[in-house]
C-alpha positions as CSV (number, residue, x, y, z in Angstrom):
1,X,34.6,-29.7,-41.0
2,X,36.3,-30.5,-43.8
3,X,36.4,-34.3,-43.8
4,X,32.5,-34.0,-43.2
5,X,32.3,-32.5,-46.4
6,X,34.2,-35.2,-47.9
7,X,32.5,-37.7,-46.8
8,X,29.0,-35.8,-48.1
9,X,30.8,-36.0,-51.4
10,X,31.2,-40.0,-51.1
11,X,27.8,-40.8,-49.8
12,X,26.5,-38.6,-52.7
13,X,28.8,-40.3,-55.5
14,X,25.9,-42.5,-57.2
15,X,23.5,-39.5,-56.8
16,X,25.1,-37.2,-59.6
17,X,23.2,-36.7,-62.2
18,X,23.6,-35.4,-65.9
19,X,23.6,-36.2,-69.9
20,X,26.0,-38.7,-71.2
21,X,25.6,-37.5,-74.7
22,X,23.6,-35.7,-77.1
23,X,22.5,-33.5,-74.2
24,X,23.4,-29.7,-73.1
25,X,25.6,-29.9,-69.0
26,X,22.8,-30.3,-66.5
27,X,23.0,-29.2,-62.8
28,X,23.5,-31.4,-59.9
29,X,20.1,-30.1,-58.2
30,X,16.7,-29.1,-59.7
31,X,16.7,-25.6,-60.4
32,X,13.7,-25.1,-58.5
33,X,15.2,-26.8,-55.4
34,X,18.3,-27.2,-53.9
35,X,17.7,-31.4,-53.7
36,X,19.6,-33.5,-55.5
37,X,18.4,-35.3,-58.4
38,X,18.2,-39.2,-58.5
39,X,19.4,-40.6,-61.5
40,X,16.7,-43.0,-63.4
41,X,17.5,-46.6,-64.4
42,X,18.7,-47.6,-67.4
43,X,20.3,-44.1,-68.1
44,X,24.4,-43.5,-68.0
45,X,26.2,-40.4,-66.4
46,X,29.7,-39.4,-66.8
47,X,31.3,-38.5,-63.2
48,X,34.8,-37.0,-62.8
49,X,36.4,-38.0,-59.2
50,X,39.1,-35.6,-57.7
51,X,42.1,-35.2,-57.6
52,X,43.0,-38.5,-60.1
53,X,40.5,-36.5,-62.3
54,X,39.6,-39.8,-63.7
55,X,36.4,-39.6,-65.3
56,X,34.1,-42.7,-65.4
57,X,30.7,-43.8,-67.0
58,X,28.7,-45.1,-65.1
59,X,25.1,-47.1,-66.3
60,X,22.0,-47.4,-63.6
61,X,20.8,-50.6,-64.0
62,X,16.8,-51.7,-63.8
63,X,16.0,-53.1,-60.1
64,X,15.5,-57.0,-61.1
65,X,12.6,-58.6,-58.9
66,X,14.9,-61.4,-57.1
67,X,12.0,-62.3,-54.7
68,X,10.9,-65.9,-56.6
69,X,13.8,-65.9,-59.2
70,X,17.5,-68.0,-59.4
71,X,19.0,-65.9,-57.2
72,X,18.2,-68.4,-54.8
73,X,18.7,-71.1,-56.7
74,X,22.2,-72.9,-56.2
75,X,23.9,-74.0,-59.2
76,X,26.2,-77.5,-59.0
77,X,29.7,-77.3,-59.7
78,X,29.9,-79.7,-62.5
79,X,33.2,-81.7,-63.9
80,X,36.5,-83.8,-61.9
81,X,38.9,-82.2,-59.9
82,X,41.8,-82.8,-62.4
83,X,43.9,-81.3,-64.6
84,X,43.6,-81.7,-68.6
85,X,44.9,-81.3,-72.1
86,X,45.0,-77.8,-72.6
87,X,42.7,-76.6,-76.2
88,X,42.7,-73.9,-78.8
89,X,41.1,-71.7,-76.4
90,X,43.7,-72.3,-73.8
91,X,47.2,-70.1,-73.5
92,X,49.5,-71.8,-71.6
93,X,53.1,-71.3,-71.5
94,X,55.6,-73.8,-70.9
95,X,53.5,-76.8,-69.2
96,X,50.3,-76.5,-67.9
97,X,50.6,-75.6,-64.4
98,X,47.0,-75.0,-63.8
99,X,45.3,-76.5,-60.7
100,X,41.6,-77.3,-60.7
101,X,39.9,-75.6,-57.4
102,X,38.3,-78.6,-55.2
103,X,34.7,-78.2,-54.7
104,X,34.9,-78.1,-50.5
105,X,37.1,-75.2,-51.1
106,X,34.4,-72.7,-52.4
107,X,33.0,-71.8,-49.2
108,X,36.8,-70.3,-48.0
109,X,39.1,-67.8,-48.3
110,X,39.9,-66.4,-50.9
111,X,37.7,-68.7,-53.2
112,X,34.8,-67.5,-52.0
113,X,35.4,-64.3,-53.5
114,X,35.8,-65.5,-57.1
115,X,32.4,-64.6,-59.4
116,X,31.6,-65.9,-62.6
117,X,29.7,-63.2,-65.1
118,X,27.7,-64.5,-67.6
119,X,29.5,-62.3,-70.3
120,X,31.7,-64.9,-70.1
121,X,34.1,-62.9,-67.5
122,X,35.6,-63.5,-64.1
123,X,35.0,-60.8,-61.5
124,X,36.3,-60.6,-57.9
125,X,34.2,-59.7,-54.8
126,X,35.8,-56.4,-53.6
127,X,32.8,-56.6,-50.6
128,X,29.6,-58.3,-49.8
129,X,28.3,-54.9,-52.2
130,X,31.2,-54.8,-54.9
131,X,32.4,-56.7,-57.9
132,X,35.9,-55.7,-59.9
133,X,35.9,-56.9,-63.3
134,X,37.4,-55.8,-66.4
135,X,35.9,-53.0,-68.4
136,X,35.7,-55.0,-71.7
137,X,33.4,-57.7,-69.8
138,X,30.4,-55.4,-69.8
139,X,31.6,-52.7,-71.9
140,X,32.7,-52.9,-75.9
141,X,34.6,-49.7,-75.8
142,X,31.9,-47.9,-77.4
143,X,28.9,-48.4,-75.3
144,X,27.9,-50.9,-72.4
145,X,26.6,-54.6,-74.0
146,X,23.6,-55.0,-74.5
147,X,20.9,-56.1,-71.5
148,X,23.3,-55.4,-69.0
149,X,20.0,-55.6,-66.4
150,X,20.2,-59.2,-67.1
151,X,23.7,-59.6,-66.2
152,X,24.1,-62.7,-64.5
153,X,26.4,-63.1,-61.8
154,X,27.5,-66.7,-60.3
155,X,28.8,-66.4,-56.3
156,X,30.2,-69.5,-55.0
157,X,27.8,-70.9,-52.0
158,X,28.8,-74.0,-50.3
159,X,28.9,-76.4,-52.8
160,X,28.1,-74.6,-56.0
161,X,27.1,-70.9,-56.9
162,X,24.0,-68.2,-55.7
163,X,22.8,-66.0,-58.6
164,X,23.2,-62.4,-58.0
165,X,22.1,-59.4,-60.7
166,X,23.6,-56.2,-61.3
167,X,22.4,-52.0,-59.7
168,X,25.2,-50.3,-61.0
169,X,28.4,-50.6,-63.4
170,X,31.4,-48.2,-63.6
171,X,34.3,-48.3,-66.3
172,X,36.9,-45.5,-66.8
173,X,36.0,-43.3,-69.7
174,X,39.3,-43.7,-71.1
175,X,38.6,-47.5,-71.5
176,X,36.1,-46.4,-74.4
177,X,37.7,-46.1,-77.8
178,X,38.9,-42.6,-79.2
179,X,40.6,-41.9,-82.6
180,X,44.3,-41.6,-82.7
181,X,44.1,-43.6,-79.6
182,X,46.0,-47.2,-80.1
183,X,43.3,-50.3,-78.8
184,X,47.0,-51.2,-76.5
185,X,46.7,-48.0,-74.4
186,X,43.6,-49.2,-73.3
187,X,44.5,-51.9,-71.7
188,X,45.5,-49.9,-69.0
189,X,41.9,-48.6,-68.1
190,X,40.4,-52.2,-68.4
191,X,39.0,-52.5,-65.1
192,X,35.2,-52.3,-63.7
193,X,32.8,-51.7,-60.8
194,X,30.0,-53.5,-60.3
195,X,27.2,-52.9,-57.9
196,X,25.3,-55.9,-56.8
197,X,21.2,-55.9,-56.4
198,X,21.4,-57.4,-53.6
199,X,24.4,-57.8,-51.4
200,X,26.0,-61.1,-50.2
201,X,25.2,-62.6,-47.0
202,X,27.9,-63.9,-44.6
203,X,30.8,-62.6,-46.4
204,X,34.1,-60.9,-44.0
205,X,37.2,-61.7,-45.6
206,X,38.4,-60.1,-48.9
207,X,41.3,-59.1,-49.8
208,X,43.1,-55.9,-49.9
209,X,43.9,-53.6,-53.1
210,X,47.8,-52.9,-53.7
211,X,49.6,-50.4,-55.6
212,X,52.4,-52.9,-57.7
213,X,55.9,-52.3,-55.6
214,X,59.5,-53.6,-56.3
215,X,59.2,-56.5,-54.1
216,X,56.6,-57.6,-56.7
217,X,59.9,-59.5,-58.1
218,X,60.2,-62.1,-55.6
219,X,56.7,-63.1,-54.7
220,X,54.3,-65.5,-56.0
221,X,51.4,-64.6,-58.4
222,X,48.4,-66.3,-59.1
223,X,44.6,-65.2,-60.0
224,X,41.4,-67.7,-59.3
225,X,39.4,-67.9,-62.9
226,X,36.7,-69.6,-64.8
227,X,38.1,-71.1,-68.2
228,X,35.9,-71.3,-71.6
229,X,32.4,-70.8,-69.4
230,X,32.9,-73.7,-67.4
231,X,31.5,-73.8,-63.8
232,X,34.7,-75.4,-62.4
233,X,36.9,-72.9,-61.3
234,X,40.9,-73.0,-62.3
235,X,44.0,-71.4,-60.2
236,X,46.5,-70.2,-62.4
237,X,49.8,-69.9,-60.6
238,X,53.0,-67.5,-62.5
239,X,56.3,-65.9,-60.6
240,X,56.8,-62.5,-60.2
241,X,60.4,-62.4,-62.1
242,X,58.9,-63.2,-65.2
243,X,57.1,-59.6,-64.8
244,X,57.7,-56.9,-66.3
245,X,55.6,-53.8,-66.0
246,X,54.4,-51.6,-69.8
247,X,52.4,-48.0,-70.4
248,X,54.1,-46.2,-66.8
249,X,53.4,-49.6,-64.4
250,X,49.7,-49.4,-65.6
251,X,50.0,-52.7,-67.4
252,X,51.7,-55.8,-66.2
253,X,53.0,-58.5,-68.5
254,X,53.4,-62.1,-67.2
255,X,53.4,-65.5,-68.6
256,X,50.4,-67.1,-67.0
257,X,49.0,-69.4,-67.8
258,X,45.1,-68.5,-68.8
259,X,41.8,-69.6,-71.1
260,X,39.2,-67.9,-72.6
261,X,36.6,-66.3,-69.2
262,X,39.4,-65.8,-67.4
263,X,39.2,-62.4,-67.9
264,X,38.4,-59.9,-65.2
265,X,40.4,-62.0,-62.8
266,X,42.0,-60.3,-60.1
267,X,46.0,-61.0,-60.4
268,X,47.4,-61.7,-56.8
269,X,50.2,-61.4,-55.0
270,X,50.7,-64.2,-52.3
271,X,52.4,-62.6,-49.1
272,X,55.6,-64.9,-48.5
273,X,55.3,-64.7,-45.1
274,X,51.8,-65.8,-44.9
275,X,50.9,-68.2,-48.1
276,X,47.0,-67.5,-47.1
277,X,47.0,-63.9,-48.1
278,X,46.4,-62.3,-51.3
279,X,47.0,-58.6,-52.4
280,X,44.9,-57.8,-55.6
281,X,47.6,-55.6,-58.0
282,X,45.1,-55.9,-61.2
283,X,42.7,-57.1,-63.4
284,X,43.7,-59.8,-66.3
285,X,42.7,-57.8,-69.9
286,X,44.0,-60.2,-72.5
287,X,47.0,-62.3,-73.9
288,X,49.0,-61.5,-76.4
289,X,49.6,-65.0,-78.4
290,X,52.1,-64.0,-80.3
291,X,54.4,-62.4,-77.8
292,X,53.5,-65.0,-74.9
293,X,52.4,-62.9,-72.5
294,X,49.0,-62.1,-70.8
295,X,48.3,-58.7,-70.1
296,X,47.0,-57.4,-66.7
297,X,45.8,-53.7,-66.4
298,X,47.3,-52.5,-62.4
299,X,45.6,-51.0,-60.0
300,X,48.1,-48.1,-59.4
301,X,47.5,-45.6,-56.4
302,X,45.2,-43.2,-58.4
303,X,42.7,-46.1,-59.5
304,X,43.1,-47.5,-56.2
305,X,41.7,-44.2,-54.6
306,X,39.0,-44.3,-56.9
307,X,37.5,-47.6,-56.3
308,X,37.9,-46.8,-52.6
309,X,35.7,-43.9,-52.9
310,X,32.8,-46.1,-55.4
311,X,33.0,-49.1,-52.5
312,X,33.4,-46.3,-49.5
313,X,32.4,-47.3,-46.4
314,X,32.5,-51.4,-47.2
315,X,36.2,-50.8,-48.5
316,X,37.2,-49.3,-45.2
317,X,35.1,-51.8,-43.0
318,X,36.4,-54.8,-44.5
319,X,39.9,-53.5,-44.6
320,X,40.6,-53.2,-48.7
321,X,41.1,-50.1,-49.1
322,X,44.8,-48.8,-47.9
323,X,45.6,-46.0,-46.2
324,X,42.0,-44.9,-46.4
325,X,42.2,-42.3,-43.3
326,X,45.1,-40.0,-45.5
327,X,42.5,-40.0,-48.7
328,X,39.5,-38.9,-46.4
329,X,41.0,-35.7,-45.5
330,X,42.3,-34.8,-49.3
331,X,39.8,-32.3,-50.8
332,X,37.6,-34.3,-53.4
333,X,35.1,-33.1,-55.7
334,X,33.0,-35.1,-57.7
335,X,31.3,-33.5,-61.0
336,X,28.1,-34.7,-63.2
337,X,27.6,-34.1,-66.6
């Protein structure tokens, strides 16, 4: 009985409804009616999720008329499969050990996965439904950018890219700026959740969130990126022992090697038993010139249950979310305001 109730809370997590600001704490359900009400587009809600008690914003998007429009259009990967002189927009420690991703390789595993946001961002496909991002790509701290219904996302298709738009985005409410609160400690709640329109077709391998673990140490990192708006993609590869986790393992440092749009990049742990599987651990924020390093905000157990729950049922179908049968039967609650 009790994980039926759960899962009533999950299926009903983009139906809360409720004020964001300026507004007196509405109910869930019309007071003349025990129905629930559906939020309207363009309007944002906050919604606390239980027991992280993480509270997130999240922004109902316009429904964007993709019947004629460049969502089936397919964009040309553009430029030569080589590396380059890195430029001023370009952080790169030590040499450049960037590799430029060959065209044929778009249509696999895990390449396939990597979207390019027309913020200027990189974003990873959680499932055929869900894009993780970083918070700052579609959110300044103090509200969501502008014409986010026009947000533009680039999904690699054969030989060059399918345009998708947005339904829904979700960032942490302690990603938005507060006084007293230091810009760094943000870094930590840098992460987002976008809902595609429209879903992608044909898509069944993604890989699976991780909470970071010792063993991080000894294995290979890398994240799949798009640098300075370009449509070629770049693999940025760094080790593991030049790691070094900041703010209570939310934020990993590392010196990768990265460019401006790389951010929202999922940062990925290559299994060293099996060099074809990736782990996501987090989300690239920013670098930090002047120290060398480039900041990546972790997915830690808390956040990871929380995503699971936004993606729920895709994460458990397509086998990204762990240990999702021991979070099912933990009494969640999920509140509106």
């Amino acid at each position: 009985m009790e994980a039926a109730a759960v899962l009533l809370y999950i299926s009903s997590f983009r139906l809360l409804t409720g004020a964001r600001a300026h507004s007196n704490e509405t109910s869930l359900y019309n007071n003349s009616s025990s129905e629930l009400q559906l939020p309207h587009a363009g309007t944002e809600h906050l919604v606390q999720i239980f027991p992280s008690k993480q509270v997130y914003t999240v922004k109902v998007l316009p429904f964007v008329d993709q019947n004629n429009r460049l969502n089936k259009r397919v964009f040309l990967v553009s430029g030569k499969n080589q590396k380059r002189e890195p430029t001023k927009n370009e952080f790169v420690y030590g040499s450049d050990d960037r590799i430029a991703v060959e065209r044929y390789k778009l249509g696999q595993y895990p390449y396939f996965n990597v979207v390019k946001l027309s913020s200027g961002c990189t974003g990873t496909l959680l499932t055929p439904t869900f894009v993780l991002t970083a918070a700052h790509c579609v959110h300044d701290g103090r509200q969501f950018h502008e014409n986010m219904e026009m947000l533009k996302i680039l999904i690699p298709h054969k030989m060059g890219y399918r345009l998708h738009y947005a339904r829904e985005i979700i960032v942490p409410y302690k990603w938005q700026k507060t006084e007293g609160v230091p810009d760094t400690s943000r870094v930590a709640f840098d992460y987002a959740i976008i809902k595609l329109a429209i879903s992608v077709f044909g898509r069944h391998e993604f890989s699976p969130l991780r909470d970071i673990k010792s063993s991080i140490y000894s294995e290979k990192l890398c994240f799949f990126a798009f640098p300075n708006n370009e449509n070629m993609m770049w693999k940025s590869e760094c080790n593991g022992w030049d790691s070094f986790p900041w703010f209570n393992q939310n934020v990993l440092l590392n010196k990768c090697d990265s460019a401006r749009g790389n951010s929202g990049a999922t940062i990925l742990a290559q299994d060293n038993r099996h060099d074809n599987t990736y782990k996501i651990i987090g989300v690239l924020s920013s670098v930090i010139p002047e120290e060398h390093f480039t900041s990546f905000s972790l997915v830690t157990a808390d956040k990871i249950s929380d995503i699971c729950t936004m993606i729920h049922p895709e994460g458990r179908e397509y086998s990204v979310c762990p240990h999702l049968q021991a979070m099912l039967t933990a009494p969640r609650l999920y509140k509106g305001w």
